[in-house]
PyMOL CGO cylinders between C-alpha atoms (Angstrom):
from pymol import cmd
from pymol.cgo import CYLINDER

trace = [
    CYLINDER, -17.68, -22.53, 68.01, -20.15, -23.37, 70.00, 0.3, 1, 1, 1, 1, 1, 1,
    CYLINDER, -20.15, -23.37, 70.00, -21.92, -20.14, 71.70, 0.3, 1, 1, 1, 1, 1, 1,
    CYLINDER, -21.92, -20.14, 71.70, -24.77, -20.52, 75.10, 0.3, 1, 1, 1, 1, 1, 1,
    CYLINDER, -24.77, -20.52, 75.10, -27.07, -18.02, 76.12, 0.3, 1, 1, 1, 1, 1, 1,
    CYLINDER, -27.07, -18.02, 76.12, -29.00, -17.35, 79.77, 0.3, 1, 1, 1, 1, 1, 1,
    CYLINDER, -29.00, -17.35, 79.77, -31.89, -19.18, 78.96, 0.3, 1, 1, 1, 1, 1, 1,
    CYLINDER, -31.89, -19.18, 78.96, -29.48, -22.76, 78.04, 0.3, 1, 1, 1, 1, 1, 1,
    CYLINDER, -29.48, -22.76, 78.04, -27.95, -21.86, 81.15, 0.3, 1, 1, 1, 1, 1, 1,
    CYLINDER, -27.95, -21.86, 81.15, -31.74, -21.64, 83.58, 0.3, 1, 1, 1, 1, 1, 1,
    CYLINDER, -31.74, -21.64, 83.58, -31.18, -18.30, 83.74, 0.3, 1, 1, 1, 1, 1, 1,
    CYLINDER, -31.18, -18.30, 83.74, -28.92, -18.66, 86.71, 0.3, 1, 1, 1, 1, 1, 1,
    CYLINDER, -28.92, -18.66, 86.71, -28.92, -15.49, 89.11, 0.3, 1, 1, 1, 1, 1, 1,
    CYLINDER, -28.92, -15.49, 89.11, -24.98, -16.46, 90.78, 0.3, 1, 1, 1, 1, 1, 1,
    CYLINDER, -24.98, -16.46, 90.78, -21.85, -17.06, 89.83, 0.3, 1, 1, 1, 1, 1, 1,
    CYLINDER, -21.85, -17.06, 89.83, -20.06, -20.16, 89.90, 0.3, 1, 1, 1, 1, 1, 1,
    CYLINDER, -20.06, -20.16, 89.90, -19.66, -23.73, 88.23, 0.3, 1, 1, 1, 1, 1, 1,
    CYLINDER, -19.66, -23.73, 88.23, -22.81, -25.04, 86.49, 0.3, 1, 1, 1, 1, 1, 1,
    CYLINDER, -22.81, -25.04, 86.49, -23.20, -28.70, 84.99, 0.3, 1, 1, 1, 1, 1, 1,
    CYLINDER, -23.20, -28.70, 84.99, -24.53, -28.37, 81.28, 0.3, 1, 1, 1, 1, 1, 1,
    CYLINDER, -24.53, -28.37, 81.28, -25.60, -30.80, 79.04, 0.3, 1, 1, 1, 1, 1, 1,
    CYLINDER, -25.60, -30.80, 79.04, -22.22, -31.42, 77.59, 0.3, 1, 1, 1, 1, 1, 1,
    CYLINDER, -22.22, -31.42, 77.59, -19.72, -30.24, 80.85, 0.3, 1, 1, 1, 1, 1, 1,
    CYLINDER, -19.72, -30.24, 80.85, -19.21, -27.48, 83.09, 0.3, 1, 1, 1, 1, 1, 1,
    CYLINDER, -19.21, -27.48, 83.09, -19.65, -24.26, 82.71, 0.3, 1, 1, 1, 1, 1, 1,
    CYLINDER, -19.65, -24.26, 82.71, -17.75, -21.78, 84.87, 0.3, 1, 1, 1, 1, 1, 1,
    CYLINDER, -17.75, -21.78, 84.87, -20.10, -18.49, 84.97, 0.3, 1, 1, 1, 1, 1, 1,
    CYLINDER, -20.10, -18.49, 84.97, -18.56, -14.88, 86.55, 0.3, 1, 1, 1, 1, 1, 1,
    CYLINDER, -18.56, -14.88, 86.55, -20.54, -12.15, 88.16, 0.3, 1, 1, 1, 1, 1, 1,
    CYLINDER, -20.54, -12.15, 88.16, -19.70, -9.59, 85.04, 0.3, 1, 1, 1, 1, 1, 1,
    CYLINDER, -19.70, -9.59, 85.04, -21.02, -12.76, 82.66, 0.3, 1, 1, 1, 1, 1, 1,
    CYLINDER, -21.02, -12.76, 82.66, -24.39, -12.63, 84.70, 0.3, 1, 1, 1, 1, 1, 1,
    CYLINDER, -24.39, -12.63, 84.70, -24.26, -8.23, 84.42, 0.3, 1, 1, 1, 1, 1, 1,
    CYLINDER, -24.26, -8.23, 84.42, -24.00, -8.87, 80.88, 0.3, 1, 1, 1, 1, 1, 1,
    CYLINDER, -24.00, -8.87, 80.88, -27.24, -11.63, 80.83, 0.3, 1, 1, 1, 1, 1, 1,
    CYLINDER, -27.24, -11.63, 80.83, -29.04, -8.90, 82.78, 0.3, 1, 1, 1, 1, 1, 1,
    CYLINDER, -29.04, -8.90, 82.78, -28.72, -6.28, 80.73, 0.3, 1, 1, 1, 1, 1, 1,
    CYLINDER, -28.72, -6.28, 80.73, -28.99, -8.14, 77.24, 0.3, 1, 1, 1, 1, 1, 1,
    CYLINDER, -28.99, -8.14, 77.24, -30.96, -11.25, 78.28, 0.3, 1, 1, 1, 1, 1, 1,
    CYLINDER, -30.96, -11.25, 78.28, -30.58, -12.79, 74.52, 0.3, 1, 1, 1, 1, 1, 1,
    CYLINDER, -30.58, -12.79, 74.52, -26.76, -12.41, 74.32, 0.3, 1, 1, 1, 1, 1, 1,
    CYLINDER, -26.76, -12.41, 74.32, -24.82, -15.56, 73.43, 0.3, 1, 1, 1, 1, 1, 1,
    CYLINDER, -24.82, -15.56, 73.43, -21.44, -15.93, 74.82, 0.3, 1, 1, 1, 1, 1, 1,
    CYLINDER, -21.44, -15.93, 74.82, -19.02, -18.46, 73.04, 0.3, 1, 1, 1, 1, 1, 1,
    CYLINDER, -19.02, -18.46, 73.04, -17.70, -21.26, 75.32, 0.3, 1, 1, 1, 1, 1, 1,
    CYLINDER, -17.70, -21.26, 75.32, -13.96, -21.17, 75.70, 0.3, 1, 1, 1, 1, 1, 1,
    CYLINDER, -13.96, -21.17, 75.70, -12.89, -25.06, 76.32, 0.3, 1, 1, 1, 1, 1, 1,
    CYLINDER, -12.89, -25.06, 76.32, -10.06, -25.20, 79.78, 0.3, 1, 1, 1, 1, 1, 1,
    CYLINDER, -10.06, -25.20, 79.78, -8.22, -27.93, 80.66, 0.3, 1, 1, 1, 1, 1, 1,
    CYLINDER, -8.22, -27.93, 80.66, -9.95, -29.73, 82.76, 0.3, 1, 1, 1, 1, 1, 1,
    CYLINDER, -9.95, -29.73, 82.76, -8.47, -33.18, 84.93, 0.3, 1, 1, 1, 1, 1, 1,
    CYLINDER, -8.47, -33.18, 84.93, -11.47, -35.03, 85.11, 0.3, 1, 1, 1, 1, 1, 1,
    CYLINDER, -11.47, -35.03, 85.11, -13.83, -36.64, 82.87, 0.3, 1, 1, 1, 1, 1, 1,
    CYLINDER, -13.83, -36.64, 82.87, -16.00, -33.69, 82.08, 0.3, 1, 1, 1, 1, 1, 1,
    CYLINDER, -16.00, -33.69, 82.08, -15.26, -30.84, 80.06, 0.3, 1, 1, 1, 1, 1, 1,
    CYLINDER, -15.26, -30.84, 80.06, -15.04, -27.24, 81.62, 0.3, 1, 1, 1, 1, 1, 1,
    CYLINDER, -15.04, -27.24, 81.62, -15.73, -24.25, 79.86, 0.3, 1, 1, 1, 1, 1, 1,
    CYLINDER, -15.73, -24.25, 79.86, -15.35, -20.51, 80.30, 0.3, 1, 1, 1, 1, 1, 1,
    CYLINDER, -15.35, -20.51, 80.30, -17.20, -17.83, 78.45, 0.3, 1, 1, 1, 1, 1, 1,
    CYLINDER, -17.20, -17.83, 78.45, -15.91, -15.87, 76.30, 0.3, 1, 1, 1, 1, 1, 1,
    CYLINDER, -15.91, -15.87, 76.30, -17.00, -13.12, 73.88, 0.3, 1, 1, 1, 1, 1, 1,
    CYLINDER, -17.00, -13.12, 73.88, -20.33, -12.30, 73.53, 0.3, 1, 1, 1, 1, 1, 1,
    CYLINDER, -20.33, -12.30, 73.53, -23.20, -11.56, 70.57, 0.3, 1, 1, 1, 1, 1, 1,
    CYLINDER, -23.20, -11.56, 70.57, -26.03, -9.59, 71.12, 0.3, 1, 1, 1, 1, 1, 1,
    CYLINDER, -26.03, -9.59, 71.12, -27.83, -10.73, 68.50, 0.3, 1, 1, 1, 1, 1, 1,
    CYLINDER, -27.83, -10.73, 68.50, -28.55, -14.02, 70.16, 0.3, 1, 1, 1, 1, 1, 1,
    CYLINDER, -28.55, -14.02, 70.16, -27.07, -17.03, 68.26, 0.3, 1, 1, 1, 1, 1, 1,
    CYLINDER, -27.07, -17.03, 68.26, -26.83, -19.77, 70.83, 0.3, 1, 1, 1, 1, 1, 1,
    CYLINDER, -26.83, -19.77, 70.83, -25.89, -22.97, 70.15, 0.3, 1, 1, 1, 1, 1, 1,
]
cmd.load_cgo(trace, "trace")
């Protein structure tokens, strides 16, 4: 599975949709709580169904010992 951490993600400081190299990546205000309090955590990317020609992705659990992809 593929995992992302803050830094793939510019270290964004809202929540909200953000375009990543290979979709979107839909990014909640307890996702950021968690970057700010363990800045290397990697969170794996849940795939969603998405209508248009770019993948959307949620995150899902996370690893604190920093494996992103």
């Amino acid at each position: 599975m593929r995992k992302v951490n803050w830094a793939q993600v510019g270290k964004i400081t809202e929540p909200g949709r953000y375009m990543f190299r290979f979709g979107y990546v839909i990014v909640t205000a307890e996702d950021l709580s968690i970057w700010q309090k363990y800045p290397e955590a990697a969170f794996t990317l849940i795939p969603m169904f998405s209508s248009g020609p770019q993948e959307e992705y949620k995150l899902g659990a996370f690893d604190l010992s920093g494996g992103g992809a």
